[in-house]
C-alpha positions as CSV (number, residue, x, y, z in Angstrom):
1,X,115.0,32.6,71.7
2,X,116.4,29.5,70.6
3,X,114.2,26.7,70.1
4,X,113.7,24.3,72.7
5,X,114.8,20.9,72.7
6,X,112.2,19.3,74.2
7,X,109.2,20.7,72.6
8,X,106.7,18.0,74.1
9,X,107.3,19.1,77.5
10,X,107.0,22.9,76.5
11,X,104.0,24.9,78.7
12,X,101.7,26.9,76.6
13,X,98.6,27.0,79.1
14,X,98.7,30.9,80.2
15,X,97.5,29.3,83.3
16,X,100.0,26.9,84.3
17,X,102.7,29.4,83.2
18,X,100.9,31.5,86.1
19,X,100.8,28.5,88.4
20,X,105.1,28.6,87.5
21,X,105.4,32.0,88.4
22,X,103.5,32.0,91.7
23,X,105.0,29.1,93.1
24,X,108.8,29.6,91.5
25,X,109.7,32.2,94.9
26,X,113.9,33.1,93.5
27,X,114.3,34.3,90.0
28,X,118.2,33.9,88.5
29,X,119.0,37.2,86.8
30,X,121.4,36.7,83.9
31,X,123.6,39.8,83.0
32,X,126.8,40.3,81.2
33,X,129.7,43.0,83.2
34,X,132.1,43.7,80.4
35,X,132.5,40.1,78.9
36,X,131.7,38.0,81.6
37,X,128.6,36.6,82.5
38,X,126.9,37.6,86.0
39,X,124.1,35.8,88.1
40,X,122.2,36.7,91.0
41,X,119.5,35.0,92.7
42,X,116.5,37.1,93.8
43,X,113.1,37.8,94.7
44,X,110.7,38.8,92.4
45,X,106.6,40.0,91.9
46,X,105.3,39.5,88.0
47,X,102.5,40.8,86.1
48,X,101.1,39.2,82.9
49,X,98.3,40.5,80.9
50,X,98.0,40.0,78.1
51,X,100.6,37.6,77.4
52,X,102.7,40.7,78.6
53,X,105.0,39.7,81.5
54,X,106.3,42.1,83.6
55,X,108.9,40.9,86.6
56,X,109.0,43.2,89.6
57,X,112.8,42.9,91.2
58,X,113.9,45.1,94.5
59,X,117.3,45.6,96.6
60,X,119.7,47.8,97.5
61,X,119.9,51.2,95.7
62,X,123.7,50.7,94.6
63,X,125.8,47.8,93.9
64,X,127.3,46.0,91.1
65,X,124.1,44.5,90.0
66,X,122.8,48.4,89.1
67,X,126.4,49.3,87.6
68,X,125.9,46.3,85.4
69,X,121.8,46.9,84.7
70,X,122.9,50.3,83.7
71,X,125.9,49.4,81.2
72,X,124.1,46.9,79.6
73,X,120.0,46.8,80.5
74,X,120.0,43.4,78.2
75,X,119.2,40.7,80.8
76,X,117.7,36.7,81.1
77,X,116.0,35.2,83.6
78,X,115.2,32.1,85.0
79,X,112.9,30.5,87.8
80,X,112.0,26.9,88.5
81,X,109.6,25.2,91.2
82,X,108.3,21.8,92.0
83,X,111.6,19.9,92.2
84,X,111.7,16.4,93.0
85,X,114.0,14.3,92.4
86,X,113.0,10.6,91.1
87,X,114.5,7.2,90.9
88,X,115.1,4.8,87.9
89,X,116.1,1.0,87.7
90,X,119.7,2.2,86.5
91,X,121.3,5.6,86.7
92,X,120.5,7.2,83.3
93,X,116.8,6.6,84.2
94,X,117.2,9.0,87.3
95,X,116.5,12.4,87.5
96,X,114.2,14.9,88.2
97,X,110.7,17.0,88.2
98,X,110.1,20.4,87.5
99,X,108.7,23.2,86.0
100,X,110.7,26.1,84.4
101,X,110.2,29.6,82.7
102,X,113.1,31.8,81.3
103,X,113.2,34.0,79.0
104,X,114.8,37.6,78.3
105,X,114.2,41.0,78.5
106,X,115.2,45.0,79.2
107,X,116.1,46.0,82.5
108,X,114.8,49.5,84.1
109,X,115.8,51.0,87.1
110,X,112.9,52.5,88.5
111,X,113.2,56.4,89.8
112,X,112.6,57.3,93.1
113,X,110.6,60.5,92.2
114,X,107.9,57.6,91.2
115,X,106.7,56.1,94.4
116,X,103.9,55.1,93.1
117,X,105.3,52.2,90.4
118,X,107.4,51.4,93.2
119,X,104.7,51.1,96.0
120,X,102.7,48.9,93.3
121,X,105.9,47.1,92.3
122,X,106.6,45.8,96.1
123,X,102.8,44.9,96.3
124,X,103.2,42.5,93.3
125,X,106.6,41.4,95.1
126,X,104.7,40.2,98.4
127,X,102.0,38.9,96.3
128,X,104.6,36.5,94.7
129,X,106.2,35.7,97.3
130,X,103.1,35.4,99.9
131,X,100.0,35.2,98.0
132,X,99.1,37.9,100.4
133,X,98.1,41.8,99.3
134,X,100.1,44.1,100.9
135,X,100.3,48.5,101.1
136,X,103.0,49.8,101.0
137,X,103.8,53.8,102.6
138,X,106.3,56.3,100.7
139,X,108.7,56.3,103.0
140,X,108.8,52.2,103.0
141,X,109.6,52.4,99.1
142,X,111.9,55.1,99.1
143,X,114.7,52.9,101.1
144,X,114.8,50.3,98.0
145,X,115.5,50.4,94.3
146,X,112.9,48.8,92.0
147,X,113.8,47.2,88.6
148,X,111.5,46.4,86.0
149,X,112.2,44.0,83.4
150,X,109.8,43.9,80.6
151,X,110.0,40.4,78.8
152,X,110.4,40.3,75.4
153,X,110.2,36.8,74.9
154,X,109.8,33.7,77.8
155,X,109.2,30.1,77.1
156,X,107.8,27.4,80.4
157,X,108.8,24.0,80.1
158,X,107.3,21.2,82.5
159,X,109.1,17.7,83.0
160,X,106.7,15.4,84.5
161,X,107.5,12.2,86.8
162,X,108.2,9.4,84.4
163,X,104.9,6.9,84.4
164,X,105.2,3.3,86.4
């Protein structure tokens, strides 16, 4: 990816970038339909190992966001948590906390002939999303569509509260 701007607030601590992804809960998936750009917010389940991130994505089993995936798998994605907004003595000295990841990555559209990466896939879904473990039965995973999206590169960036 491009380099970031702001390199001193960049997040290199694989735990931290953990504590982003657990507590980030909707992911903005980046895609391009023909030659415009398309966004949709959703909910997602990671792995990383490794350094490897994985994002676990599920919906509907048709729709333009699946048209799109499969015309062009090529996708970014961005998440961000602990937003709070802060005040300064004049307006350019306002803004806000966060923490960010984004990055980019390949798209796969998981078949339904393999329950099993999708039963794990929605268990690392409610994980994300509840901190809770979760089973999931065939028939539960049959009724969605799974995406994968390996990353191939992902950057976190952190923006503190500015000090007193």
């Amino acid at each position: 990816m491009n380099g970031m701007t702001r390199r001193e607030r960049e997040v290199t601590d694989i735990n931290e970038i953990k504590k982003i992804l657990d507590e980030s809960k909707v992911l903005h998936l980046g895609m391009v339909d023909g030659d415009e750009p398309y966004v949709v917010p959703m909910n997602y389940g990671y792995t990383l190992e490794d350094g490897k991130l994985t994002l676990w994505l599920h919906g509907a089993k048709r729709g333009r966001k699946l048209d799109v995936m499969r015309a062009n798998p090529k996708v970014f994605f961005e998440m961000e948590c602990g937003i709070t907004p802060f005040e300064g003595e004049i307006a350019c000295k306002y803004g806000i906390t966060y923490a960010s990841l984004m990055g980019r990555g390949t798209a796969q559209i998981i078949d339904d002939e393999d329950i099993e990466t999708k039963k794990s896939a929605l268990t690392h879904l409610m994980k994300t999303q509840t901190g809770k473990h979760f089973e999931f039965e065939d028939k539960m995973a049959a009724v969605v569509c799974i995406i994968r999206i390996d990353a191939s590169e992902f950057t976190a960036k952190h923006r503190p509260s500015p000090k007193k």
